[in-house]
C-alpha positions as CSV (number, residue, x, y, z in Angstrom):
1,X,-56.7,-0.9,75.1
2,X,-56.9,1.2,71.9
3,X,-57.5,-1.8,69.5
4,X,-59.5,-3.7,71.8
5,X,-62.0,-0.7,71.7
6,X,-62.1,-0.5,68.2
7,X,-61.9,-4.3,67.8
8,X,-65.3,-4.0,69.8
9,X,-66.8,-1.4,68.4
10,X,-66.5,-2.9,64.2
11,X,-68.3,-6.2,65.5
12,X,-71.0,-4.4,66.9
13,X,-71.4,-2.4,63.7
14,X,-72.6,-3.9,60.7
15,X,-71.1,-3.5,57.0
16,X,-73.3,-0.5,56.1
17,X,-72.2,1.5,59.2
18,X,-68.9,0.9,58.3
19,X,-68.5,4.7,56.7
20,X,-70.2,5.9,60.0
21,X,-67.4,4.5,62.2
22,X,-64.7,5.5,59.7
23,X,-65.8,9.0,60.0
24,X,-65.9,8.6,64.1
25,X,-62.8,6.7,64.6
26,X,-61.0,9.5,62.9
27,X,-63.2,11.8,65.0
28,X,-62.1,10.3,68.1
29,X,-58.8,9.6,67.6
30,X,-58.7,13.4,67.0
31,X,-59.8,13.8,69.9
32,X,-57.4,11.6,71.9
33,X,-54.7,13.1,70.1
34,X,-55.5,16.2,71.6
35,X,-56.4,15.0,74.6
36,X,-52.6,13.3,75.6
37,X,-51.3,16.7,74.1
């Protein structure tokens, strides 16, 4: 489920966005991280 996601969300980025989604992956897996906590 957790790769899919992210599999889906890089192909709907494009290359110069790729810093954006670095920074919000990390973000977000933060927050899962937490979340199952």
């Amino acid at each position: 489920m957790e790769k899919s996601l992210t599999k889906t969300l890089v192909f709907q980025l494009q290359p110069e966005d790729e810093r954006l989604l670095s920074d919000a992956y990390h973000e977000a897996r933060w927050v899962y991280n937490q979340t199952i906590q």
